[in-house]
C-alpha positions as CSV (number, residue, x, y, z in Angstrom):
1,X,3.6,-30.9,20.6
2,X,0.4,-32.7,19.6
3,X,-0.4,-33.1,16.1
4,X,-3.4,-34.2,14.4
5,X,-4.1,-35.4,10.9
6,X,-7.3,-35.4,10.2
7,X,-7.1,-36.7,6.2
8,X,-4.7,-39.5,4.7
9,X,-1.2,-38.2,3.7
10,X,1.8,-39.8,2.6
11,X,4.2,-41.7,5.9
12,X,7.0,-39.5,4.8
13,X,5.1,-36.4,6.1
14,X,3.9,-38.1,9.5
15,X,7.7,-40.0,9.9
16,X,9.0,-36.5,9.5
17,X,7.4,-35.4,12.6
18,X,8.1,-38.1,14.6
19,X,11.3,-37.8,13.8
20,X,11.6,-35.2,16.0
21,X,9.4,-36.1,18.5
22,X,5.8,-34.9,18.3
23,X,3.1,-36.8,19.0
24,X,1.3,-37.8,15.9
25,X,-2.5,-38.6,16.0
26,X,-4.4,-40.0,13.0
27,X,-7.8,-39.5,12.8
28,X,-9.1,-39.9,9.2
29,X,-13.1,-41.0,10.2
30,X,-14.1,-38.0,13.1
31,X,-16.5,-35.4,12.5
32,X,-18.9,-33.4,14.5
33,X,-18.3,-33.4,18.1
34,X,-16.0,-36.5,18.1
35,X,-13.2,-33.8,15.8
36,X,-14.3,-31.1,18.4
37,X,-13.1,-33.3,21.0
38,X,-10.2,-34.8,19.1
39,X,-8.3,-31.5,18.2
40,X,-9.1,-30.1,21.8
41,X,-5.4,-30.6,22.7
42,X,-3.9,-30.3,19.5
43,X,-1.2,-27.7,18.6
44,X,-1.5,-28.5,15.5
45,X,-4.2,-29.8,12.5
46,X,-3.0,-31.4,9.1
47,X,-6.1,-31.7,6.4
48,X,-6.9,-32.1,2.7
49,X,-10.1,-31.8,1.5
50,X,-12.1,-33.9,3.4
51,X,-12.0,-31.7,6.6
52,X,-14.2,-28.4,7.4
53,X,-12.1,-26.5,9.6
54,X,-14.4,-24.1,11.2
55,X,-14.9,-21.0,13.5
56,X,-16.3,-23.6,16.0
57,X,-13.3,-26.2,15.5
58,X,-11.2,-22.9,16.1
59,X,-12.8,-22.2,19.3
60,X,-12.6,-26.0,20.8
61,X,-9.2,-25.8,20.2
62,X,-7.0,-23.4,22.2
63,X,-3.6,-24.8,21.8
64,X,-4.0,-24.7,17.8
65,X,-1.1,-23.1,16.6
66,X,-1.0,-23.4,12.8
67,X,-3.7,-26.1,10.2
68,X,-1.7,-27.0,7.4
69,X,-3.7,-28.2,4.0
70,X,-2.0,-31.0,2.5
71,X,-2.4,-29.5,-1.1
72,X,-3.2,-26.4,-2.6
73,X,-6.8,-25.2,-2.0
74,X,-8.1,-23.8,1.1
75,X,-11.8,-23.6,0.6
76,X,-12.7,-26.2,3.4
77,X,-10.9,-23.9,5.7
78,X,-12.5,-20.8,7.6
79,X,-8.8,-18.6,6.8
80,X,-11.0,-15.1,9.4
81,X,-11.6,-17.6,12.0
82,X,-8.7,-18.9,11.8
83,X,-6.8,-15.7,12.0
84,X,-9.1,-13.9,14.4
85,X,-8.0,-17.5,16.9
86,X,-4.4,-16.2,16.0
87,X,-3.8,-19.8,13.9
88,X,-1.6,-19.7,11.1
89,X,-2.6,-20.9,7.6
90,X,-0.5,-23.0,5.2
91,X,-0.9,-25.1,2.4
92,X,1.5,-27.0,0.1
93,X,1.2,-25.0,-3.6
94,X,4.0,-26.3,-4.8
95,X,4.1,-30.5,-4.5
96,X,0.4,-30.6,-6.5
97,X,1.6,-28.0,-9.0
98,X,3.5,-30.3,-11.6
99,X,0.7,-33.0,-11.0
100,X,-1.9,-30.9,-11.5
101,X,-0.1,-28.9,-14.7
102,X,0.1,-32.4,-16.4
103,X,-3.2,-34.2,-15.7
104,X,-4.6,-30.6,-17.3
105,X,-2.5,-31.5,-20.3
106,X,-4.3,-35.3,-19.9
107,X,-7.7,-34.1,-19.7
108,X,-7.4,-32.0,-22.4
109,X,-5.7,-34.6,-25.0
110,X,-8.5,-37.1,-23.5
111,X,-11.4,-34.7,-24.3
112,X,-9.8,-33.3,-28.1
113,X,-9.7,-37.3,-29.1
114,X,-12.3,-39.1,-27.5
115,X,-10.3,-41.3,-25.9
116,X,-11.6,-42.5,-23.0
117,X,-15.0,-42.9,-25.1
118,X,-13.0,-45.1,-27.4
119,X,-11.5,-47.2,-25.1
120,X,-15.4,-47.6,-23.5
121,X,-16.1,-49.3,-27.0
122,X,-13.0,-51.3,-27.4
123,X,-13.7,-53.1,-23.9
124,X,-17.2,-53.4,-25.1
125,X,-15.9,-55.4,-28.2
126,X,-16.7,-52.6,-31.0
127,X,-14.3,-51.9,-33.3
128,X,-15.7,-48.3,-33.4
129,X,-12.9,-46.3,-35.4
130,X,-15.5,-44.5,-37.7
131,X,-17.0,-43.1,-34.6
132,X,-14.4,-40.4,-33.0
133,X,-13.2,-37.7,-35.2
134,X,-10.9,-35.6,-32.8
135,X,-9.1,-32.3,-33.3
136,X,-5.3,-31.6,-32.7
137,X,-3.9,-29.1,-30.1
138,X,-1.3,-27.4,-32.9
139,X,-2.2,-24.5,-33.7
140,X,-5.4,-23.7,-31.8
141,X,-6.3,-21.3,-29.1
142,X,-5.8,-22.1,-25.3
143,X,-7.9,-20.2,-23.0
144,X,-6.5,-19.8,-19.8
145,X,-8.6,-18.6,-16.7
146,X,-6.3,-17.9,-13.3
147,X,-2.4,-17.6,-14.3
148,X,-0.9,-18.7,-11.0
149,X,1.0,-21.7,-10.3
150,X,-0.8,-24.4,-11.8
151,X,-2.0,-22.4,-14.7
152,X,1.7,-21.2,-15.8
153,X,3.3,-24.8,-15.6
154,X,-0.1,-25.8,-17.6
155,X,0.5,-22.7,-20.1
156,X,4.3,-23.7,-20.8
157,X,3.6,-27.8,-21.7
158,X,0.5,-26.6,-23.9
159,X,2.2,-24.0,-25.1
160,X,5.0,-26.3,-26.3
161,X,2.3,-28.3,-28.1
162,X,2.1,-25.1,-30.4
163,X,-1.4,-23.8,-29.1
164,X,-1.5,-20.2,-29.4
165,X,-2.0,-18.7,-25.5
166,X,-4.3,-16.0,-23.9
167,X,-4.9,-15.7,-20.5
168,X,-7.4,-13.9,-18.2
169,X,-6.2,-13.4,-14.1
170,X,-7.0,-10.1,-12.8
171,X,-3.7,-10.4,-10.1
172,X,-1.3,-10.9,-12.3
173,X,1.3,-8.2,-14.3
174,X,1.2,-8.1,-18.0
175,X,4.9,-8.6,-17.8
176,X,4.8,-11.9,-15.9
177,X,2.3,-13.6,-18.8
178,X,4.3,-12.1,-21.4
179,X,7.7,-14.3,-19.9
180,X,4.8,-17.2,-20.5
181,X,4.3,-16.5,-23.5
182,X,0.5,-15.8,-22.4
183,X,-1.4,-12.4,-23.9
184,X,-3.5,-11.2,-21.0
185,X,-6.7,-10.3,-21.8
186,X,-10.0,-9.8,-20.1
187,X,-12.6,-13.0,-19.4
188,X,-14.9,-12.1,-21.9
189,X,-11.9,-11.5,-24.9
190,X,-10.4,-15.0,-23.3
191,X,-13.7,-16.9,-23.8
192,X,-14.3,-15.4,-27.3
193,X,-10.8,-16.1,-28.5
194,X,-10.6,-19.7,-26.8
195,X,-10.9,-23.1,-28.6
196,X,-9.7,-24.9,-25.6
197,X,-10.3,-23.6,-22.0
198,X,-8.5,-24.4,-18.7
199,X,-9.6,-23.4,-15.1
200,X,-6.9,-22.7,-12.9
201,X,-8.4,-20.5,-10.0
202,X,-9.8,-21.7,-6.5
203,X,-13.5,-21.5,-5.6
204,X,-14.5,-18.2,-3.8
205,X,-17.2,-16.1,-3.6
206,X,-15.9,-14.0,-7.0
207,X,-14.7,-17.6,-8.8
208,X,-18.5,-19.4,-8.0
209,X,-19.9,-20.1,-11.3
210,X,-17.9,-18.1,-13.5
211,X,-18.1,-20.1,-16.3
212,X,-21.8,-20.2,-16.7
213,X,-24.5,-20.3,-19.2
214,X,-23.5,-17.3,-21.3
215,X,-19.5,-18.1,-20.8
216,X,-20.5,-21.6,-22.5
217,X,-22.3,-20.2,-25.4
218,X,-19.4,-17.7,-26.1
219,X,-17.0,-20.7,-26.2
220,X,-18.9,-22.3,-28.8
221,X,-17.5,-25.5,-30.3
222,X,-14.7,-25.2,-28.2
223,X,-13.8,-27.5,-25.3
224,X,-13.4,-27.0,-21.1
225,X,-11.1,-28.4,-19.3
226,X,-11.5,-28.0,-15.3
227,X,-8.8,-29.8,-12.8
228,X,-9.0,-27.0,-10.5
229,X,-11.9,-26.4,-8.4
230,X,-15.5,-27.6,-8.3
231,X,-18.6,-24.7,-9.0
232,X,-16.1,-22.5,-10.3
233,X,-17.9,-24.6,-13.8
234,X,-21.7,-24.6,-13.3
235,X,-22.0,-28.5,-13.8
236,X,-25.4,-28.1,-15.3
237,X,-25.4,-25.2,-17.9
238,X,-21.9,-27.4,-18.8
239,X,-24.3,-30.7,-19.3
240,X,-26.9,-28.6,-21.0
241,X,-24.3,-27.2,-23.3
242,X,-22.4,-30.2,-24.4
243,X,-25.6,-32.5,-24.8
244,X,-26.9,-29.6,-27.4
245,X,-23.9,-29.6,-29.3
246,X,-23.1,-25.8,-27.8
247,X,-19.7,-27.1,-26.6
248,X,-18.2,-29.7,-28.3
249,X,-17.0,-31.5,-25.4
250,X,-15.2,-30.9,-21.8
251,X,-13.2,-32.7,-18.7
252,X,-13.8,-32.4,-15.6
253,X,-11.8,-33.5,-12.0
254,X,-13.0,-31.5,-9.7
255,X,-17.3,-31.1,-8.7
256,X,-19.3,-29.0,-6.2
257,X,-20.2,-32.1,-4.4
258,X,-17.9,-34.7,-3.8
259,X,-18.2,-38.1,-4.3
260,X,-20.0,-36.7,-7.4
261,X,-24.0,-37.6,-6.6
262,X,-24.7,-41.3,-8.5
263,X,-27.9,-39.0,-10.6
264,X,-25.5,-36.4,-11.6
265,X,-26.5,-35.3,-15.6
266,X,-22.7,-35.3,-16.2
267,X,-22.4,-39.3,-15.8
268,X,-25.1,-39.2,-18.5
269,X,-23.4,-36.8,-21.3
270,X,-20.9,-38.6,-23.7
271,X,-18.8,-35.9,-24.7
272,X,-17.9,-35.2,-20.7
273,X,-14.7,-36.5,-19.5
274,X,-14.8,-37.4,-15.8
275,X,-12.0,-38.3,-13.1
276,X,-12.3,-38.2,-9.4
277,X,-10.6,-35.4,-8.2
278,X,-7.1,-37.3,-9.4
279,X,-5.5,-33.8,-10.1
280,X,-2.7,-34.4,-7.2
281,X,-2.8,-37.9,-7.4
282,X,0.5,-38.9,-8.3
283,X,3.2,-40.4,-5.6
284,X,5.4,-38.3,-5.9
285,X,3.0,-35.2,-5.5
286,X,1.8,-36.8,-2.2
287,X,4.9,-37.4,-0.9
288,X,5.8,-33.9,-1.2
289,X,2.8,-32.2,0.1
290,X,3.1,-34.5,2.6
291,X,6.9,-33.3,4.1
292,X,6.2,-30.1,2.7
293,X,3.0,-29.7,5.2
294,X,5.3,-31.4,8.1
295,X,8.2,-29.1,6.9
296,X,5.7,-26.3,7.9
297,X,3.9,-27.4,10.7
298,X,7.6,-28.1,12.6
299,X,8.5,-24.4,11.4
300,X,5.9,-23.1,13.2
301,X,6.3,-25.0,16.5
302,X,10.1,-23.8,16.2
303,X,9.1,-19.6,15.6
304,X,10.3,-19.7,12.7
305,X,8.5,-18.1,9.1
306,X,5.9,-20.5,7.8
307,X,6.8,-20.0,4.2
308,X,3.5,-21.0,2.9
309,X,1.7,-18.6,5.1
310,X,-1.9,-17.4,4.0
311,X,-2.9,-15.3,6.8
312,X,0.6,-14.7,8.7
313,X,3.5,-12.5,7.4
314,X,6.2,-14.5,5.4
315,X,9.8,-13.8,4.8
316,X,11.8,-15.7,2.3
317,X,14.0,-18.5,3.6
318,X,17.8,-16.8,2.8
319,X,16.6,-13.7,4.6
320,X,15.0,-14.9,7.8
321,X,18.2,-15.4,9.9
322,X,19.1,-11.5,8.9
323,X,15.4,-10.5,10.5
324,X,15.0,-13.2,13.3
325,X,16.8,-11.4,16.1
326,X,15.2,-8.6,15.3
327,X,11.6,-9.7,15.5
328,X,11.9,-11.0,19.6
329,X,13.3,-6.9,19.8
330,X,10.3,-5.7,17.6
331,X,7.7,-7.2,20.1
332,X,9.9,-6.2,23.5
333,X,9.8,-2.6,22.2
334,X,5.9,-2.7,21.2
335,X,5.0,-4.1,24.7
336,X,7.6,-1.4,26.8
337,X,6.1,1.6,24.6
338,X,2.1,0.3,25.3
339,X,3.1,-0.7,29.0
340,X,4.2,2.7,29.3
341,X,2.0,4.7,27.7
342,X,-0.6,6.7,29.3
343,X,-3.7,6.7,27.0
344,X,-5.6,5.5,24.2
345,X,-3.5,3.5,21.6
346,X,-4.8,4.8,18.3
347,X,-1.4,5.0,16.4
348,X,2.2,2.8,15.7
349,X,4.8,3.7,13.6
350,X,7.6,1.0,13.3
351,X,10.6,2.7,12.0
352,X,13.8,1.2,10.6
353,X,16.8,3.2,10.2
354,X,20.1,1.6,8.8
355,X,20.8,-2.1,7.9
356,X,17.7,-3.7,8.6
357,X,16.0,-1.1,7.0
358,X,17.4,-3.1,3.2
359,X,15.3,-6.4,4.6
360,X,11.6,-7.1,4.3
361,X,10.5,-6.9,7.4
362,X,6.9,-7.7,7.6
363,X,7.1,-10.5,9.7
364,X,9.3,-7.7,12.3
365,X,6.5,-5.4,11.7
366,X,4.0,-7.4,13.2
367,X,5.5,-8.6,15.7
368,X,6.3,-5.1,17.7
369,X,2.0,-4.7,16.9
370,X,2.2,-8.5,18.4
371,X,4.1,-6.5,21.7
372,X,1.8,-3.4,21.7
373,X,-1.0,-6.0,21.9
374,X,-0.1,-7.8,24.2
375,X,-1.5,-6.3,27.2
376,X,-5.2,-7.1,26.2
377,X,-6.7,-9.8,27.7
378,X,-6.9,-12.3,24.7
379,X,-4.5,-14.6,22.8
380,X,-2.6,-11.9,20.2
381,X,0.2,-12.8,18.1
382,X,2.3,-12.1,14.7
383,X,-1.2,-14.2,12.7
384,X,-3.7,-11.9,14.4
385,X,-2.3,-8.9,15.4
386,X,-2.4,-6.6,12.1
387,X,-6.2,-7.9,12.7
388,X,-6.7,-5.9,15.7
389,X,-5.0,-3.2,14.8
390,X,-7.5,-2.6,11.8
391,X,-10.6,-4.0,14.0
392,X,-9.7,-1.6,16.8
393,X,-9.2,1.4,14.6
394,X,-5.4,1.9,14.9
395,X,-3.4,3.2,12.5
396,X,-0.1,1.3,11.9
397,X,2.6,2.7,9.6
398,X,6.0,1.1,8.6
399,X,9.4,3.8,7.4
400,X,12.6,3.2,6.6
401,X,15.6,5.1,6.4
402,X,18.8,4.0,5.2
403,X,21.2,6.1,7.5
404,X,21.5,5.7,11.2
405,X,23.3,8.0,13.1
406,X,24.9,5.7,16.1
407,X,24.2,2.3,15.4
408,X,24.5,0.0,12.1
409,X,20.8,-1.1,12.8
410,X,17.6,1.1,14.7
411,X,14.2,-0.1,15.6
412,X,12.3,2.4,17.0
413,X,8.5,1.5,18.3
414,X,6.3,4.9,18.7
415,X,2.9,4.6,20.0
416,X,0.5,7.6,20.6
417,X,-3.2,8.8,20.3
418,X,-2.8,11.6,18.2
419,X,-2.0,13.9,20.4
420,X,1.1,12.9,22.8
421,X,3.2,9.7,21.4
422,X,5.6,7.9,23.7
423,X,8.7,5.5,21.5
424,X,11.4,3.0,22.5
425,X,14.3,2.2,20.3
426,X,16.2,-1.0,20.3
427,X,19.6,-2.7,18.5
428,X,21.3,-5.1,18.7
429,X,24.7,-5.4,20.0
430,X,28.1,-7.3,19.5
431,X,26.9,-11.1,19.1
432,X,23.5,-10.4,18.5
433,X,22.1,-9.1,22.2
434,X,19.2,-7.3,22.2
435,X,19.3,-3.7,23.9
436,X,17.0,-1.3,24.4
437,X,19.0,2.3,23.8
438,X,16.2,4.6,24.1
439,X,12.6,5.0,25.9
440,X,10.7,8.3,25.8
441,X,13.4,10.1,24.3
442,X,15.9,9.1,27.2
443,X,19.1,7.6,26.0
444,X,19.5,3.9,28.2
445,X,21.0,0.5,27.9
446,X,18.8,-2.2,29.1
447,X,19.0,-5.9,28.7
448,X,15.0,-6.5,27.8
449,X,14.3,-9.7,29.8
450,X,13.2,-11.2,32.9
451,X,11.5,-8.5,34.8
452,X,11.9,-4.1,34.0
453,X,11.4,-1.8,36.5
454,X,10.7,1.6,34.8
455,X,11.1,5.2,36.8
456,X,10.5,8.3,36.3
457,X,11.8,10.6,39.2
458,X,13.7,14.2,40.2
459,X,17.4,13.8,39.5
460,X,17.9,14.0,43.3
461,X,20.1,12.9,45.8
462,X,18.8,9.8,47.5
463,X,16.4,8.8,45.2
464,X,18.0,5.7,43.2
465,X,19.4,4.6,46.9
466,X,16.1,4.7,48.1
467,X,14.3,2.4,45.2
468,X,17.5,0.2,45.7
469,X,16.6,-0.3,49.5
470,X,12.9,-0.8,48.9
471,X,13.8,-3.7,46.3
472,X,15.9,-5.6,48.2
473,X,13.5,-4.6,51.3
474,X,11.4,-7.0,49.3
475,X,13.8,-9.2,48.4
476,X,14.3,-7.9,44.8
477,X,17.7,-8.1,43.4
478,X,18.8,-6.1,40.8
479,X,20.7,-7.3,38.4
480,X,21.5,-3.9,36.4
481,X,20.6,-0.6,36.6
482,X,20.9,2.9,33.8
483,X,20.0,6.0,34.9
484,X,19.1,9.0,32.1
485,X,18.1,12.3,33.0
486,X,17.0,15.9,30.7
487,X,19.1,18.2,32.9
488,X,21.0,18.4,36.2
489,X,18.1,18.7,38.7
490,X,15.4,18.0,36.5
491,X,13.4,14.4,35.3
492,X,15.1,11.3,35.5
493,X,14.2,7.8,33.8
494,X,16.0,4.8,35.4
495,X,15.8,1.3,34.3
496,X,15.9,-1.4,36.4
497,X,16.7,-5.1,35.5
498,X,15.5,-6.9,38.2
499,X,15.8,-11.0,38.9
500,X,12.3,-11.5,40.2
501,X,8.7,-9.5,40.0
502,X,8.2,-6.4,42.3
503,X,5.5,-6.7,45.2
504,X,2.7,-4.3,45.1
505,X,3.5,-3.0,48.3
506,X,7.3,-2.1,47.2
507,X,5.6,-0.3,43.8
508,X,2.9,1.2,46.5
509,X,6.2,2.5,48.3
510,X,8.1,4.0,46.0
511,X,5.3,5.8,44.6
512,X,4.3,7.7,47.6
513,X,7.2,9.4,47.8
514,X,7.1,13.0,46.1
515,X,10.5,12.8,44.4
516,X,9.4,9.8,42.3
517,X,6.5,10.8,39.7
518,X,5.7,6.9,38.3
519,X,6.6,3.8,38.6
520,X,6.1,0.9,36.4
521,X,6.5,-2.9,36.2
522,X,7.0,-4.6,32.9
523,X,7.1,-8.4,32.8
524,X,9.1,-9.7,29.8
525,X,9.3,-13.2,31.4
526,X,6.1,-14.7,29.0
């Protein structure tokens, strides 16, 4: 596989793939046409910030498989197009997290005291201890806007500090920022209450500008504190505020442009505290984003969960080999019950009965969709396929049932337009082999690989010995065979397992005799 990094990371992450034997490409300076060109190829894209990844990259680049974001945020990355293409999504959340959590704690030390101000005047040979009065942390409020990862490990060390904490996140449970040690509160109550206020949530549509002109003048003489996302702070009501003595001072890491713009009004305000996005800056952060990208990008390639996943079903680590042979059966069953079908898809229901019915199964889930999918013309898989289903109006339901009559584990697929439905079961058997025990209500035992042969026929003498002779007529061999019938003398459904596809003119054949009703080809060999 080809990958391509298009943004510096750490030599641990790139030696990690070549270790096992991808081709690594570095391309740190492309843009434009010259990335369009360069990711052509590429089955896979590693970026940071300093790469747009959008619906036209997407569409220059048909073997893309899966961009992974060296860090946390995503913004610089179109996730629809990126799922609509059927690409999977990743980032790192977890190296940046401690890094981020503690230069939060910096910044807001290094605002409260002055102290990059000071040391401005000691290097300029002023002995300017009259001049900085600062306030301690013990004892005072913490606002805390967004209470995920980088906001909770900031919330414990301030929290230790003795700062009293109140947190506003709309997505997260009372109970979780009560284990904190956070009171959750709306933004408005947080901004009142707050003497010190930290920005912990990426930039989006809903996030842009949230702490504005009116947010700063509720926060009066209190202090901001933003290592999170640029514009998420509007840069100037923040300059206005401080400079006026509204807010008594604020850090900042992160800006709506980047390199912050030379005539910027926040180079010109004292009481701002400024770093270049140094929030992940550590070397031990960027060694672990780094291998923790890799770690993902080399899951992917292997069809394996990508645990990071933004746009693609997950499944914890422990649990995946419980689901994994189930998930190859999920998408066998989808693709027999659309093959077979005879209508409009507007319904599935994936049912689990038994074992597999205690996992989470998402990942399964979307992969029998991935199946019944599978005969339209473009690229679907496990990323995109939920996608479809909601884009092409169909309704897809997920049960479970603990009890299973005949087998310790059931995975039925049921597809259907409302009207007439059409399912196919599968298990798995001694050793893990995937079977398929039941299609259309018929009770079979087929091995789902290579090529299928479906038919439904009378339950007459003759008629299995005459598909048998038109096979190997045509040089077919079957390699196993299970007939299932309603009565004696009535409809029969035989499976075939056959070594290599069926001509037309064999299918052409069987079908114009009376005694057999249909006939249908499924190829499981892609």
């Amino acid at each position: 596989m080809k990958v391509l990094i298009t943004d510096p990371i750490a030599d641990a992450g790139i030696e990690r793939l070549r270790e096992t034997g991808h081709e690594v490409v570095t391309a740190y300076d492309v843009a434009g046409t010259a990335l369009l060109d360069a990711v052509s190829d590429a089955d896979a894209l590693i970026v940071r910030s300093g790469t747009d990844v959008t619906e036209e990259l997407f569409a220059a680049a048909p073997d893309l498989q899966i961009v992974g974001r060296a860090g946390i945020g995503v913004d610089n990355i179109d996730i629809d197009a990126a799922t609509e293409h059927g690409v999977i999504v990743a980032n790192a959340p977890e190296g940046n997290v401690r890094a981020a959590a503690e230069h939060t704690v910096g910044m807001t030390f290094a605002t409260a005291r002055s102290i990059p101000q000071a040391h401005g005047r000691m290097v300029e040979g002023a002995w300017a201890k009259g001049e900085f009065l600062g306030t301690e942390l013990n004892g005072k409020t913490l606002g805390i806007v967004g209470l995920g990862r980088v906001g909770q490990e900031a919330a414990k060390r301030l929290g230790a500090l003795g700062m009293e904490l109140v947190a506003y996140d709309p997505y997260i449970s009372e109970e979780r920022a009560e284990q904190i040690g956070a009171e959750l509160v709306e933004l408005d109550e947080c901004i009142d209450r707050a003497e010190f206020l930290t920005v912990h949530v990426p930039l989006t549509d809903e996030t842009e500008g949230l702490i504005g002109e009116e947010e700063l003048a509720q926060l009066e003489d209190g202090y901001v504190i933003n290592v999170a996302r640029g514009g998420v702070v509007d840069e100037a009501a923040l300059a206005d505020a401080v400079e006026d003595g509204v807010v008594a001072g604020a850090a900042l890491d992160v800006f709506a442009d980047e390199p912050l713009p030379e005539g910027s009004r926040l180079r010109e305000v004292e009481d701002i505290v400024l770093t270049p996005h140094l929030g992940a800056s550590t070397a031990e952060a960027q060694e672990h984003v780094a291998t923790a990208t890799a770690d993902q990008v080399l899951a992917a390639f292997a069809s394996e969960p990508v645990m990071n996943a933004l746009n693609a079903p997950s499944v914890d680590e422990s649990a995946f080999p419980r689901i994994e042979p189930y998930i190859g059966l999920a998408e066998t069953a989808g693709r027999v019950a659309a093959e077979l079908f005879d209508g409009r898809i507007e319904e599935i229901e994936v049912s689990y009965a038994g074992e597999i019915a205690e996992e989470d199964v998402e990942l399964v889930t979307a992969s029998a969709q991935q199946g019944a999918f599978a005969p339209l013309e473009w690229q679907v898989n496990a990323v995109n396929a939920p996608r479809v289903a909601a884009e092409r109006g169909v309704d897809v339901t997920e049960t479970k049932t603990r009890s299973s009559e005949d087998f310790r584990s059931l995975l039925t697929v049921t597809v259907g337009d409302g009207e007439t439905e059409l399912a196919v079961s599968g298990t798995l058997f001694t050793g893990e082999e995937p079977r398929l025990v039941s299609i259309d209500g018929y009770r079979v035992d087929a091995l789902p690989h290579g090529h299928m042969l479906v038919a439904r026929n009378e339950d007459a003498p003759g008629v299995i010995g005459l598909i048998g002779t038109v096979l190997g007529e045509h040089g077919v061999n079957i390699a196993g065979m299970y007939n299932a019938r309603e009565t004696i003398g009535g409809e029969a459904l035989t499976v075939y397992s056959l070594d290599n596809a069926v001509p037309d003119e064999a299918i052409e054949e069987l079908v114009a005799d009376d005694r057999i009703m249909d006939v249908q080809e499924i190829d499981l060999t892609n």
